[in-house]
KELUM-193223 format. One record per residue: residue number from 1; residue in one letter; x negated, y, z of N, C-alpha, C in turn. Coordinates in steps of 0.02 Angstrom, whole numbers, padded with zeros to 5 digits, always signed. Example, Ala and Ser with C-alpha at 12.3 -4.5 7.8 and 13.67 -1.06 7.14 Angstrom:
i:aa:n.xx:n.yy:n.zz:ca.xx:ca.yy:ca.zz:c.xx:c.yy:c.zz
1:a:-00660:-00284:+00390:-00615:-00225:+00390:-00660:-00165:+00390 $
2:s:-00642:-00112:+00354:-00684:-00053:+00357:-00645:+00002:+00394 $
//
This chain:
i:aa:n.xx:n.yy:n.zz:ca.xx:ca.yy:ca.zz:c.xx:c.yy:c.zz
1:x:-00560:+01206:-00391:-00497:+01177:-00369:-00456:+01156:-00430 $
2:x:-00414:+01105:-00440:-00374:+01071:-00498:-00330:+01104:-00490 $
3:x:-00293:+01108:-00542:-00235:+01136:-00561:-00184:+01081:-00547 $
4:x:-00136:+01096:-00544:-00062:+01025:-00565:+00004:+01078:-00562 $
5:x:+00025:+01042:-00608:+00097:+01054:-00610:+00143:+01062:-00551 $
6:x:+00137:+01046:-00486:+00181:+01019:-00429:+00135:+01060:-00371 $
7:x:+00179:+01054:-00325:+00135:+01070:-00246:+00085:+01047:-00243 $
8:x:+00074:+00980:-00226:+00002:+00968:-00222:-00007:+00890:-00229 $
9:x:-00044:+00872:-00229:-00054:+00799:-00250:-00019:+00752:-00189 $
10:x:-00014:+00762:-00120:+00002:+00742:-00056:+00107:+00734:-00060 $
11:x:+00133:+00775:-00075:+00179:+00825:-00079:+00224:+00778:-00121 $
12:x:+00209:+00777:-00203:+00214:+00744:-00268:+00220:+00654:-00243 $
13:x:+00166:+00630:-00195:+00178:+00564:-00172:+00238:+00540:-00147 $
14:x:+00249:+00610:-00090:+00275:+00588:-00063:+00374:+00607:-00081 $
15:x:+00360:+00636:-00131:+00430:+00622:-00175:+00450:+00585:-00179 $
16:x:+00409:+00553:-00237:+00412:+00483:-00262:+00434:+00440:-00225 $
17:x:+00400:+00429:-00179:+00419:+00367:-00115:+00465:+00379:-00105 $
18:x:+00484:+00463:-00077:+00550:+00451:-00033:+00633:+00465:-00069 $
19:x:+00617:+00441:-00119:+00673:+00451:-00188:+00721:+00416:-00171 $
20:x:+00785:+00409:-00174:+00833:+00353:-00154:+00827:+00308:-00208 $
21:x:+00774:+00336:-00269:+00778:+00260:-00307:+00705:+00266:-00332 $
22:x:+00678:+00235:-00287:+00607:+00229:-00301:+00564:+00198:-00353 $
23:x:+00601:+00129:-00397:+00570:+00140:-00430:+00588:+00180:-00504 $
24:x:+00643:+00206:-00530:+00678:+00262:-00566:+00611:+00322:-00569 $
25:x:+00590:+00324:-00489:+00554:+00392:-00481:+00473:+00389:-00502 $
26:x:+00468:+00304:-00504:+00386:+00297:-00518:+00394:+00300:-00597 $
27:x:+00412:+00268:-00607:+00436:+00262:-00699:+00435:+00327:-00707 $
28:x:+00493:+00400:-00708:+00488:+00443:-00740:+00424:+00467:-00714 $
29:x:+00386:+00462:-00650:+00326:+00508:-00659:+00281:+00474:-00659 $
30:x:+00258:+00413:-00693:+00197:+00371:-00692:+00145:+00409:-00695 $
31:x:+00156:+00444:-00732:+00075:+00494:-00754:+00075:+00519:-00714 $
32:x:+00097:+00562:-00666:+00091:+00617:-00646:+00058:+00546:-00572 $
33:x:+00097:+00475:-00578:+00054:+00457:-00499:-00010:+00424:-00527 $
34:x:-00023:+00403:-00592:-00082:+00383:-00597:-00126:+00441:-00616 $
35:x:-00116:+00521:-00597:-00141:+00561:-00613:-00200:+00577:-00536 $
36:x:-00127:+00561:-00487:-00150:+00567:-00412:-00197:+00514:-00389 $
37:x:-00168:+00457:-00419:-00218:+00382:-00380:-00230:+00359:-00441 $
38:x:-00274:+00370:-00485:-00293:+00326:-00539:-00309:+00264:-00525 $
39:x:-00325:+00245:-00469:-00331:+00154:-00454:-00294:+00109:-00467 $
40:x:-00220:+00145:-00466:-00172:+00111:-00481:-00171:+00086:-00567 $
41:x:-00187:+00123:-00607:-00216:+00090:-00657:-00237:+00036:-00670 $
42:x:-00283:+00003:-00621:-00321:-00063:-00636:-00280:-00096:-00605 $
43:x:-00223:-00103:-00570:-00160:-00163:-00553:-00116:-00164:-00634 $
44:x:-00128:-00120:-00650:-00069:-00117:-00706:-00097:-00173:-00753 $
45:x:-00027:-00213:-00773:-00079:-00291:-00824:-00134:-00360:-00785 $
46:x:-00148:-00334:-00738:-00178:-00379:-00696:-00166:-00450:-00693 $
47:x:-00159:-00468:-00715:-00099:-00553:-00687:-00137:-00594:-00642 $
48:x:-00109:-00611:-00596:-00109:-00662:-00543:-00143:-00713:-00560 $
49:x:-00125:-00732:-00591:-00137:-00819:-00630:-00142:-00862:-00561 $
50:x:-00083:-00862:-00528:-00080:-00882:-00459:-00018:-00932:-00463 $
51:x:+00006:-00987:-00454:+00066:-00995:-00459:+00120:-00995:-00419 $
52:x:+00083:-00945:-00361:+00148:-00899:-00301:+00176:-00846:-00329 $
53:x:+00145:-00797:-00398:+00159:-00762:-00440:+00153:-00759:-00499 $
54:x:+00218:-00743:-00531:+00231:-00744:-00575:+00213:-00650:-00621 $
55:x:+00225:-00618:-00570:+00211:-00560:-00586:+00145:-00536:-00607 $
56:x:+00128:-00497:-00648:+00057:-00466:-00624:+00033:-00396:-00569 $
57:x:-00006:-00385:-00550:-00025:-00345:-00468:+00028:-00271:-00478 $
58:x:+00034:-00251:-00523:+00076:-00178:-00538:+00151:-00233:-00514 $
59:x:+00178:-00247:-00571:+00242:-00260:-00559:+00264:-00308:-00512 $
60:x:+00216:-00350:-00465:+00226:-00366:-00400:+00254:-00305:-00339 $
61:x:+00165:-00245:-00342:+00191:-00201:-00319:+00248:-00158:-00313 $
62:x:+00279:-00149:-00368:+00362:-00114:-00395:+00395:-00156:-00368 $
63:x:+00398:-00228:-00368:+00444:-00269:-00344:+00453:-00252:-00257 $
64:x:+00382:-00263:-00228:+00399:-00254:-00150:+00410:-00195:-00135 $
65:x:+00409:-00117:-00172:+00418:-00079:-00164:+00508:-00082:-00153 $
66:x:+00527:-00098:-00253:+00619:-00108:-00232:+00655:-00134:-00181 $
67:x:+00611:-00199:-00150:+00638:-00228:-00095:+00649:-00192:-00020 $
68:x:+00599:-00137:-00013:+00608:-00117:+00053:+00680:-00076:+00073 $
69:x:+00685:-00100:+00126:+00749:-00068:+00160:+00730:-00014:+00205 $
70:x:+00705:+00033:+00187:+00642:+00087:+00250:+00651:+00165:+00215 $
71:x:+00657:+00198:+00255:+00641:+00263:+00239:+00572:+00287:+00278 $
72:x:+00556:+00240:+00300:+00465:+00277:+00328:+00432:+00257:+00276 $
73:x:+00386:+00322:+00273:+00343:+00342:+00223:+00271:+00307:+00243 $
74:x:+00274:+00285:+00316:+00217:+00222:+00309:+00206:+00164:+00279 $
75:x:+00262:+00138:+00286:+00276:+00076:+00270:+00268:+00077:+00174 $
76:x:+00309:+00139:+00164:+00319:+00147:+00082:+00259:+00151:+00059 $
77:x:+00204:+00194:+00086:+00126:+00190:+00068:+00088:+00134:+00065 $
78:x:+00100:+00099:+00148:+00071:+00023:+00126:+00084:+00003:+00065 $
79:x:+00165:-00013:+00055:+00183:-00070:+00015:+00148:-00045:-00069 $
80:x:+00156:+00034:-00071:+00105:+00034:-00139:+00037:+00023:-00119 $
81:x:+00005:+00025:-00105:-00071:+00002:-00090:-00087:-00054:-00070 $
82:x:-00059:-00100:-00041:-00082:-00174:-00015:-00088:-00203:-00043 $
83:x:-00113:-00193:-00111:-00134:-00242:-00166:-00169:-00204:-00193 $
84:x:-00200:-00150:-00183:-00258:-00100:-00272:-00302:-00139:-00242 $
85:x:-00336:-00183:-00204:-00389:-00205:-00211:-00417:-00263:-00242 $
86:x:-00342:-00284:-00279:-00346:-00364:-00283:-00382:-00363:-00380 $
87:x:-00384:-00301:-00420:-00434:-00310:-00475:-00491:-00322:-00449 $
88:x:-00533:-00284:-00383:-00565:-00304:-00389:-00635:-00328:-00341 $
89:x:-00570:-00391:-00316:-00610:-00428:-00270:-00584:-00494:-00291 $
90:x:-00563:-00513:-00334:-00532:-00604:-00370:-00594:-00631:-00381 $
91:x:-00572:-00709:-00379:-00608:-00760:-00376:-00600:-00821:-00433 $
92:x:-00614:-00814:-00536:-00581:-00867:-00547:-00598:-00926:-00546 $
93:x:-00550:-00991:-00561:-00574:-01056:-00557:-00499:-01077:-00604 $
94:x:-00472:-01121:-00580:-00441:-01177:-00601:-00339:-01118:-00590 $
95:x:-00370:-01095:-00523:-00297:-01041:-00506:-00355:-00983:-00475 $
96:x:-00339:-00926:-00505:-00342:-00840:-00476:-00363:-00854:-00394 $
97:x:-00393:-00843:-00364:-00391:-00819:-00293:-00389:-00737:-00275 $
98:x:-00403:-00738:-00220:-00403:-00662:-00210:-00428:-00638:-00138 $
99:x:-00487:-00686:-00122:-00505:-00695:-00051:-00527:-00609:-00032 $
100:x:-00525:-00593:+00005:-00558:-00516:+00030:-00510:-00490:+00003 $
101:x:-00453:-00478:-00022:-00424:-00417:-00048:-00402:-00375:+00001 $
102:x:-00374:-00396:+00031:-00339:-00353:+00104:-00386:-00298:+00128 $
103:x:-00447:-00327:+00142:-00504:-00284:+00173:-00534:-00228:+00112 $
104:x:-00522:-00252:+00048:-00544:-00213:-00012:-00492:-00145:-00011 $
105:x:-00422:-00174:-00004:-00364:-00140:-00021:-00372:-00084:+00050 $
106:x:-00399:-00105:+00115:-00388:-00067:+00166:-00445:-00004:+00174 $
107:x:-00512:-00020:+00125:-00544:-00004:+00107:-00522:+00067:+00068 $
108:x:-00498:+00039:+00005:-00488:+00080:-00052:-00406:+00144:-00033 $
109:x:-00373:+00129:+00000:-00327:+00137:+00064:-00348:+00201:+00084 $
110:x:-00402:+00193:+00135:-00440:+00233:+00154:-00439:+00309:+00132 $
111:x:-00475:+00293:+00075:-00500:+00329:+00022:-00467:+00414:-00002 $
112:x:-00412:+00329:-00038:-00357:+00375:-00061:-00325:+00410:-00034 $
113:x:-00312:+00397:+00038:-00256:+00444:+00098:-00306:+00495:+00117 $
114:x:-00358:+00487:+00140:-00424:+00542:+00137:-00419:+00581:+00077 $
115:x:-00427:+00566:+00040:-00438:+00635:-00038:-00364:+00670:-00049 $
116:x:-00331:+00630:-00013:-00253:+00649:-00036:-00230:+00717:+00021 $
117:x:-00276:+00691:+00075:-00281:+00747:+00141:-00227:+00737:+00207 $
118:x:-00217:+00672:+00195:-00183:+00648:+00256:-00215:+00648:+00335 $
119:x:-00165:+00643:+00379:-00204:+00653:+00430:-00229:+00563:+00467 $
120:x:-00275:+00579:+00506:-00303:+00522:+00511:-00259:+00487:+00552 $
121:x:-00214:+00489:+00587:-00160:+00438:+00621:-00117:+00410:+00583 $
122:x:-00082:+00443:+00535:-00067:+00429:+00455:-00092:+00346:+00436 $
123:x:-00178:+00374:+00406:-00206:+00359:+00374:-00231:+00270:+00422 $
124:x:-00210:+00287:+00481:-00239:+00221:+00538:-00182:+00182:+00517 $
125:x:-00134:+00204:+00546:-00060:+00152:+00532:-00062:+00123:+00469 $
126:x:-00063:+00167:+00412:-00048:+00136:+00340:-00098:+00083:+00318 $
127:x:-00161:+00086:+00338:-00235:+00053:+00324:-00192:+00011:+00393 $
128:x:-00200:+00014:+00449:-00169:-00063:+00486:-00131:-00106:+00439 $
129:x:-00080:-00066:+00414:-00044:-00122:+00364:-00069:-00130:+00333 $
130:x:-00094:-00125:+00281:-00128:-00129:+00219:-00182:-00203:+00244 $
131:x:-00210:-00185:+00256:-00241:-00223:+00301:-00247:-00315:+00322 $
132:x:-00165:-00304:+00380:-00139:-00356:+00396:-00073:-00401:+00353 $
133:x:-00079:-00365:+00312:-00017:-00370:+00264:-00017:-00458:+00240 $
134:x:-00056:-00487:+00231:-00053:-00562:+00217:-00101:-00610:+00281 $
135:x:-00087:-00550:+00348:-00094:-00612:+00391:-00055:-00652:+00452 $
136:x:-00083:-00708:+00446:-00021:-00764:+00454:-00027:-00749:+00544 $
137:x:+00027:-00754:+00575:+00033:-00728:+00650:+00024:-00800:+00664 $
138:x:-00026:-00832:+00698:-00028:-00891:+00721:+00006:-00874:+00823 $
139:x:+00069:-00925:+00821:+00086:-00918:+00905:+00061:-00948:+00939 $
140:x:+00016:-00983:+00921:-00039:-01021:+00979:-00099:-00986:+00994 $
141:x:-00130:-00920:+00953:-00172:-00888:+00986:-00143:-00824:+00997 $
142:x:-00111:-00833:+01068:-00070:-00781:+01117:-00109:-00734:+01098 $
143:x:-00187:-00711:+01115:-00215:-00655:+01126:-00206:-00590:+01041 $
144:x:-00211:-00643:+00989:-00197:-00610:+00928:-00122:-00574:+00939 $
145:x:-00099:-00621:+00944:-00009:-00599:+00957:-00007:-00536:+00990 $
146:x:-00036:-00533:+01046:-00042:-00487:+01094:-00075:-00424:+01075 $
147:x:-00120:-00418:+01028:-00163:-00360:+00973:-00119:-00343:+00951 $
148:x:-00079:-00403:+00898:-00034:-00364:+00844:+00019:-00334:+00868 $
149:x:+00046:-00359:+00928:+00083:-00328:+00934:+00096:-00254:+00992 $
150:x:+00042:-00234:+01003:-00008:-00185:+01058:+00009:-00128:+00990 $
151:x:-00037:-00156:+00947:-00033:-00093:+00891:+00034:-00091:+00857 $
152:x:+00057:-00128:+00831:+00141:-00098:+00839:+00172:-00061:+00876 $
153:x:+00178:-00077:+00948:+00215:-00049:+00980:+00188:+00030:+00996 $
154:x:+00100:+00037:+00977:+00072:+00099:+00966:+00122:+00146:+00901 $
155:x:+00117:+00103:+00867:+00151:+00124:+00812:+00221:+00163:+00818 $
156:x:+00277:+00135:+00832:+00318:+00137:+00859:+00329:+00212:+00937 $
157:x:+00275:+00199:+00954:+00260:+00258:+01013:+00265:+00335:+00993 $
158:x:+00207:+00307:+00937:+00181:+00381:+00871:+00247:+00422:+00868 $
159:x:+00302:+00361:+00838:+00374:+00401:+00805:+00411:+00401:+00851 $
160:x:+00417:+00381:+00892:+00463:+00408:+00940:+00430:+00475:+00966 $
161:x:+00364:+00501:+00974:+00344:+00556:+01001:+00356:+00612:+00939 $
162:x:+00336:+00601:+00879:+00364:+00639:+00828:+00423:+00661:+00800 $
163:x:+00479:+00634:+00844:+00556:+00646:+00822:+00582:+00729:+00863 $
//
């Protein structure tokens, strides 16, 4: 069994996230989160070479992290993970692509919420997002509409039964 400084690797995450200044809280404990998810490592420096971003995959991530207006710890999990897959599933040419990442990231998602010892309803919601996170809701195919928004409102069900 590992040692750590803190409660437990699960515990320590979920500090971080739920910090009133989240990113203040990744900065002072970087190590201690690339200690927990070393994947996050390979976003760090990454660059896009995209010209929708300017950022590279780490400080994109920090960015949509600052932006959220949420105290759910789902959503805060997605938004750090919906991109570790994008080292490495890119495509170069002329501009960066990044076809498959979603499915890489929902993948690697997985993983991490598993070793971390989350429970698997957790681990469904956050990987849903992760997931669907760059897909485009087309309103002409009702029946998609009707999926996405089936599992939302699942979603939504979850926390209202948990309050």
């Amino acid at each position: 069994m590992e040692e750590y400084n803190y409660k437990s690797p699960k515990q320590k995450i979920e500090e971080i996230l739920n910090s009133e200044e989240i990113l203040e809280s990744i900065n002072e404990n970087i190590n201690t989160l690339l200690e927990i998810i070393p994947e996050i490592n390979y976003m760090m420096g990454f660059e896009h070479r995209h010209p929708h971003h300017h950022l590279d995959v780490w400080q994109h991530t920090l960015a949509v992290l600052n932006n959220l207006n949420t105290k759910d710890l789902e959503i805060k999990m997605a938004a750090l993970l919906h991109d570790i897959g994008k080292p490495f599933s890119y495509q170069d040419a002329e501009v960066r692509h990044f076809y498959g990442h979603a499915e890489v990231s929902y993948e690697m998602t997985q993983k991490i919420l598993t070793r971390l010892k989350y429970d698997k309803e957790f681990i469904k919601r956050v990987c849903y997002l992760v997931r669907t996170h760059d897909t485009v809701i087309d309103v002409d195919n009702l029946e998609m509409v009707k999926k996405r928004l089936q599992m939302l409102w699942d979603i939504i069900q979850i926390k209202l039964i948990k309050k």
